[in-house]
C-alpha positions as CSV (number, residue, x, y, z in Angstrom):
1,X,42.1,9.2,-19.6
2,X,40.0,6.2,-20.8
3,X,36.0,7.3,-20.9
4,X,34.0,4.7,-18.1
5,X,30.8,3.2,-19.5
6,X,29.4,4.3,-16.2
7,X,29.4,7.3,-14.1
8,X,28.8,6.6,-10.4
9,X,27.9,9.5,-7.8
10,X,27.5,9.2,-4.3
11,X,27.1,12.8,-2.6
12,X,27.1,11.9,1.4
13,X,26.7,14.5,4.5
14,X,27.9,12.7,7.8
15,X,28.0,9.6,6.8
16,X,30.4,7.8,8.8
17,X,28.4,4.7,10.3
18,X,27.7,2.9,7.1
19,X,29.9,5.0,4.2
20,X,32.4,2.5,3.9
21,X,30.1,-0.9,4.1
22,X,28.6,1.5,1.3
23,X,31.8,2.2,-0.6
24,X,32.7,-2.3,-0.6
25,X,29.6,-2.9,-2.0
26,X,29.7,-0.2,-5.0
27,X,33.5,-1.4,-5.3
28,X,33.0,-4.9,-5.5
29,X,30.3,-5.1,-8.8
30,X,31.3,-7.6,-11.1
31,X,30.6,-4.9,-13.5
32,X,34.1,-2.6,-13.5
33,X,33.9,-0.1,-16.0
34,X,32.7,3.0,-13.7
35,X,34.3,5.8,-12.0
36,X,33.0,6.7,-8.9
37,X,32.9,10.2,-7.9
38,X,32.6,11.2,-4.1
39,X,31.3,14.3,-2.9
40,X,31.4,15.6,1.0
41,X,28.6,18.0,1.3
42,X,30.7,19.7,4.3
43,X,30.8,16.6,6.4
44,X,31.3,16.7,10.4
45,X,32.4,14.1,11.2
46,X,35.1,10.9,9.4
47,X,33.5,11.2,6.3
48,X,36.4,13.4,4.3
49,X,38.8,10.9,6.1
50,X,37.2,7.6,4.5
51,X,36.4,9.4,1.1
52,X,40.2,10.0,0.8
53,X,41.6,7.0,1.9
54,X,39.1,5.0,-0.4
55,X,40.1,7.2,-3.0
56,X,43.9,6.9,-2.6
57,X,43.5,2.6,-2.6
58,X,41.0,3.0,-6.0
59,X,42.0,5.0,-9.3
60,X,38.5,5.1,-10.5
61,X,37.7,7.5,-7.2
62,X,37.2,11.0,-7.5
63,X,36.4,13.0,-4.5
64,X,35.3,16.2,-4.0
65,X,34.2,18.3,-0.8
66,X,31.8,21.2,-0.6
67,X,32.8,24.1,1.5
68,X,29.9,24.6,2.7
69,X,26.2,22.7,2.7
70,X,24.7,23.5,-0.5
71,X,21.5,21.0,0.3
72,X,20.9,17.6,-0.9
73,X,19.1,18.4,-4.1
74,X,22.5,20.9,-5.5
75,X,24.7,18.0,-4.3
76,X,23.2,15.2,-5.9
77,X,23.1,17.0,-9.6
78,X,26.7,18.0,-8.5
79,X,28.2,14.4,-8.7
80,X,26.0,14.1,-12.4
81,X,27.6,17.0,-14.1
82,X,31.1,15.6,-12.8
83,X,30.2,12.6,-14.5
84,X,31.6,11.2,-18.1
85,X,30.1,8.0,-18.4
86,X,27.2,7.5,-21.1
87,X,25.0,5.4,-18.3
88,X,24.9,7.3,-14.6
89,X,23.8,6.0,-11.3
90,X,23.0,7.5,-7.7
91,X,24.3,6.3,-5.0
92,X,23.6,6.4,-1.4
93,X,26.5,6.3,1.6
94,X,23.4,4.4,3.7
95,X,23.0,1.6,1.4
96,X,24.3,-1.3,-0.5
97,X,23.9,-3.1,-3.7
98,X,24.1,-7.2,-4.4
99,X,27.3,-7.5,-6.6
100,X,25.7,-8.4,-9.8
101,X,23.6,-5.2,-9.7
102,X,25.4,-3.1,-12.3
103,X,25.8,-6.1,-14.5
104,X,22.5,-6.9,-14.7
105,X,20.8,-3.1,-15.4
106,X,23.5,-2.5,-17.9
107,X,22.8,-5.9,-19.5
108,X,18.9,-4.8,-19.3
109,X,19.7,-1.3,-21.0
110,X,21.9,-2.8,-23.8
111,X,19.3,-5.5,-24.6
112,X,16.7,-2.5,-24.9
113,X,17.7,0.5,-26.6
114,X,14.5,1.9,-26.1
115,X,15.1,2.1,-22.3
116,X,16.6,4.7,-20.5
117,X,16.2,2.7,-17.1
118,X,17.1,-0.1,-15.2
119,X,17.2,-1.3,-12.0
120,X,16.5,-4.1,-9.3
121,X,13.8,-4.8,-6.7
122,X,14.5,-3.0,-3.9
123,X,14.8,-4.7,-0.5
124,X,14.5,-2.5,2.7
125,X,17.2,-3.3,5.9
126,X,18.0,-1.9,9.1
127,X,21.1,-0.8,11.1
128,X,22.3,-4.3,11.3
129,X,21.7,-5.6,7.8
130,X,18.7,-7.4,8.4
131,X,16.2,-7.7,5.8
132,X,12.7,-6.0,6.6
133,X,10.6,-6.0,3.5
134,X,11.3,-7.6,-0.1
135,X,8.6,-6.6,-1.9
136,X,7.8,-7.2,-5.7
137,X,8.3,-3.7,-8.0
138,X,4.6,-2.4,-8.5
139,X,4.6,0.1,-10.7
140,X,3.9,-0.1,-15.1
141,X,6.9,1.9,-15.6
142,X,8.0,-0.2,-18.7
143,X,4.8,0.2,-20.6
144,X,5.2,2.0,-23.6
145,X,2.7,4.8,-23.3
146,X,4.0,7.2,-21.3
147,X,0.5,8.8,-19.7
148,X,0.3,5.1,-18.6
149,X,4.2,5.0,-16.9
150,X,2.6,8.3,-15.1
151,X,-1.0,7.0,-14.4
152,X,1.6,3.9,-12.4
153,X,3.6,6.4,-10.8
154,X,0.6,8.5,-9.5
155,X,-1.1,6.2,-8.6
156,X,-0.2,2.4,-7.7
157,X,2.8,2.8,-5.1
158,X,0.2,4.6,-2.8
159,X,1.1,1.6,-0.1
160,X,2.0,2.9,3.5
161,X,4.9,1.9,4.7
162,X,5.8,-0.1,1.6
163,X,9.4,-0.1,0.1
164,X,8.8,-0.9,-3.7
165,X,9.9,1.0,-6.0
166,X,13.3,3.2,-5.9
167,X,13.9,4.1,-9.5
168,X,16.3,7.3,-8.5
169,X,18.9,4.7,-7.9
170,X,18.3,3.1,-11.5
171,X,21.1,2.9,-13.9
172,X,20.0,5.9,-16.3
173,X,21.1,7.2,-19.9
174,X,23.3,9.7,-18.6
175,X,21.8,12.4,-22.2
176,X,18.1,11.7,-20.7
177,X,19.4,13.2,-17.4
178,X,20.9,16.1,-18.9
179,X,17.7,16.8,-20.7
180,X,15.1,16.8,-17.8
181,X,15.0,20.0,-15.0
182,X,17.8,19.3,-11.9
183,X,16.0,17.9,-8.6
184,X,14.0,20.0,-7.0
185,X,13.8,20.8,-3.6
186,X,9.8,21.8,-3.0
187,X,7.8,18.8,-1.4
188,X,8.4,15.0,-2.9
189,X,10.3,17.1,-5.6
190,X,12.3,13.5,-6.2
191,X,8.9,11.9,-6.8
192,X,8.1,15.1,-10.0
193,X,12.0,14.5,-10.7
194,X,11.7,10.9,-11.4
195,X,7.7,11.3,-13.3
196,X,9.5,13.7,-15.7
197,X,12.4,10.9,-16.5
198,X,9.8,8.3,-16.9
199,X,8.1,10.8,-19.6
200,X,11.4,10.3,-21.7
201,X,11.2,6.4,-21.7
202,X,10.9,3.0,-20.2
203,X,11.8,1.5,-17.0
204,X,13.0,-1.9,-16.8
205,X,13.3,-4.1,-13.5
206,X,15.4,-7.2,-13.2
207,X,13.5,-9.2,-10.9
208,X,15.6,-10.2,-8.1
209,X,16.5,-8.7,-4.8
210,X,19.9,-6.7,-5.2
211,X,19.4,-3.2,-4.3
212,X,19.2,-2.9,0.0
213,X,18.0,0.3,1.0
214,X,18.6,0.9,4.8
215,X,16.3,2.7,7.4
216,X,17.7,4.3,10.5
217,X,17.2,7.2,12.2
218,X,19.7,9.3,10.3
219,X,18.3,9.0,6.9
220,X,16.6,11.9,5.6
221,X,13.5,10.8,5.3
222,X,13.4,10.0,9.3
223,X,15.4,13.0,10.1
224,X,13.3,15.2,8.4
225,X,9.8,14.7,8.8
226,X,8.0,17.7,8.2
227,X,7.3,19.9,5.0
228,X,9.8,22.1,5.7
229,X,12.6,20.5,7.4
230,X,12.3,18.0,4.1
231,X,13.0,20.8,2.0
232,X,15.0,22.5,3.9
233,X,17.5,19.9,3.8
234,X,16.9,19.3,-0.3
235,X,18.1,23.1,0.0
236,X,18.9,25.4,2.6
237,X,17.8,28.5,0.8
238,X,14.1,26.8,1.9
239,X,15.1,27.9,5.6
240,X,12.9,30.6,5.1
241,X,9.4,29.8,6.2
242,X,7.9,33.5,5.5
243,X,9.2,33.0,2.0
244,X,8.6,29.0,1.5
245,X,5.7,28.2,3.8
246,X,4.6,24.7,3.8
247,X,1.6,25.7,1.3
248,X,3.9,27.1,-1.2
249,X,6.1,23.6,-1.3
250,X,2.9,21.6,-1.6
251,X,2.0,24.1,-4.2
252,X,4.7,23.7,-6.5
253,X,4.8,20.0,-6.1
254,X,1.3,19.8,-7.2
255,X,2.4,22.3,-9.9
256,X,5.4,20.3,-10.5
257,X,4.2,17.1,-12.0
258,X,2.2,19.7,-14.9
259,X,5.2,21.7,-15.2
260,X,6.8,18.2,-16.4
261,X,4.5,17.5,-19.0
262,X,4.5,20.7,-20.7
263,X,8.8,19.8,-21.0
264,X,8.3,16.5,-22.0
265,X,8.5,15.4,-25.3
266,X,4.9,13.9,-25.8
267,X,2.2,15.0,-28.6
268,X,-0.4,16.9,-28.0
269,X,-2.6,13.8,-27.4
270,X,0.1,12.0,-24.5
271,X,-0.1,15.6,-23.0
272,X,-3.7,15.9,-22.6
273,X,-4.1,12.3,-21.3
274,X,-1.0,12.8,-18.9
275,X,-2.7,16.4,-17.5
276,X,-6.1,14.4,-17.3
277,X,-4.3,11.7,-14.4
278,X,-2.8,14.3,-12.7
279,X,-5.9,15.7,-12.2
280,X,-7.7,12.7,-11.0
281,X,-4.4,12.1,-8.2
282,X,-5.0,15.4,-6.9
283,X,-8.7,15.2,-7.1
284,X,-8.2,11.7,-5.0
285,X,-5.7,13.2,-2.5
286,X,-8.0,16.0,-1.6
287,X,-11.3,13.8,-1.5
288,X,-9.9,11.4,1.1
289,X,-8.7,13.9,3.4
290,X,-12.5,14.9,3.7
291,X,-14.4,13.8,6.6
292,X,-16.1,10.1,6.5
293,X,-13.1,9.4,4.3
294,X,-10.8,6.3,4.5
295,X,-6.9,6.1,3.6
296,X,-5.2,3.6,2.3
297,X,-4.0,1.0,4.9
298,X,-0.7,0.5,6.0
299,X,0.9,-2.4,4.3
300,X,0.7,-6.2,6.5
301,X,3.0,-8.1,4.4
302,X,6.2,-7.4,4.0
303,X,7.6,-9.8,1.3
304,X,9.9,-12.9,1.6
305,X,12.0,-11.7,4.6
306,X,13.7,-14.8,5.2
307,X,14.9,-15.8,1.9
308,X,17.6,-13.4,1.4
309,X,20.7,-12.7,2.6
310,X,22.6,-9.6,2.5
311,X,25.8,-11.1,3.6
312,X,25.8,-13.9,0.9
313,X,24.4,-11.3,-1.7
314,X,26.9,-8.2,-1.2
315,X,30.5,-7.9,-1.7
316,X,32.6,-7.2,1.6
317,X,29.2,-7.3,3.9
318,X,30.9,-10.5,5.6
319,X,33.8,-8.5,6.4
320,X,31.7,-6.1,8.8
321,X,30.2,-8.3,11.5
């Protein structure tokens, strides 16, 4: 069997309402030289049934099926290690990509070998495909320095309510992966997950719209709102709240971001300066929580709306209204 230039993984629980508008749009990139691999994390409901009868229509389908809910976090670094390709890419069974997407990050990553990421603004839509934010990517992830990449990523995307930056869903170097710790499941372990990549190298963005990331009521991040249900559904074995209490997985989240650092490979210098900004984002979390205090506001604009167009932009969107 012929090695893909691109692993694709898409681990999905229950994910019948949007899975297969999901499936069209990672199946109809101009870029073709992926395999997708498809994993049921012990799905409820028609998700098995569309997984196999996309996979039986598509050779470059794999699909797998848990026996039982091993958590989001397992899940997720269950489709990587299935994976061949020398570039990898997460996908999500909620959202969908323009069809030039792939192209245009592995077109980024080939132009700079230095890289080990690329991706696309991100765009944020609703249950009917309508485009609610389109905001610019914030964050100084391609600077070279990587205390500064970290500085960005502690720092700059503190906007409530904003949807800017969704690096996870990058097009990665599938050996940088393989040499950072598997996803977490404490507190915002994705947001330590993805600080530790961003210690190994550059992020690029191609600056244009193609990467929709949908909000309902059934994504994780609205089903789960509270410290432990978050965590709990990263990884079950977090059910326990005598054993995980909510301080513990704010604990190792804080904990987290140092324990990346010492990993990294950075000179004594990069680590001192990287330890040094962690210390002033904890030192700002903890001030502004103290009475007299103001947060951050919530974000008022919300980007050029109006100017884009999932159905024009996404392969097979037309086809489902």
């Amino acid at each position: 069997m012929t090695q893909p230039r691109l692993s694709i993984g898409l681990p999905v629980y229950n994910g019948e309402d949007y899975l297969e508008q999901s499936l069209d749009a990672v199946l109809g990139q101009t870029f073709t030289d992926f395999e997708l691999i498809l994993s049921s994390n012990a799905s409820t409901d028609r998700t098995d049934d569309i997984c196999r009868a996309y996979a039986a229509k598509d050779p470059r389908i794999t699909f797998y099926r848990q026996e039982r809910n091993i958590g989001a976090a397992p899940h997720h670094d269950f489709v990587f290690r299935k994976g061949r390709g020398e570039l990898f890419k997460w996908a999500s069974g909620d959202d969908l990509w323009g069809r030039d997407l792939v192209a245009r990050c592995v077109e980024l990553l080939d132009q700079h070998p230095d890289a080990i990421l690329a991706h696309t603004y991100t765009a944020a839509i609703d249950g009917d495909d309508n485009v609610i934010q389109a905001l610019e990517y914030p964050l100084h992830t391609d600077a070279p320095e990587p205390a500064e990449r970290l500085r960005s990523m502690l720092f700059d995307g503190d906007l409530p309510g904003a949807i800017q930056a969704d690096d996870f869903y990058g097009v990665m170097r599938a050996d940088v992966l393989r040499a950072v710790k598997p996803h977490n499941s404490f507190y915002h372990a994705d947001q330590v997950f993805m600080a530790e990549v961003a210690l190994h190298g550059r992020f690029l963005q191609v600056p244009e719209w193609l990467y929709f990331r949908r909000h309902h009521d059934g994504r994780a991040l609205q089903a789960n709102p509270t410290i432990s249900s978050w965590s709990r559904n990263l990884d079950p074995k977090r059910a326990n709240k005598l054993v995980h209490p909510p301080v513990r997985l704010v604990a190792e989240y804080i904990l987290g971001y140092f324990a990346a650092v010492r990993r990294a490979p950075l000179t004594a210098g990069q680590r001192h300066e990287c330890n040094r900004y962690i210390r002033q984002w904890l030192t700002s979390r903890v001030t502004r929580r103290l009475p007299g205090q103001s947060k951050p506001a919530p974000i008022q604009y919300f980007g050029a709306v109006d100017a884009l167009s999932v159905q024009a932009l996404v392969a097979g969107s037309d086809g489902h209204r």
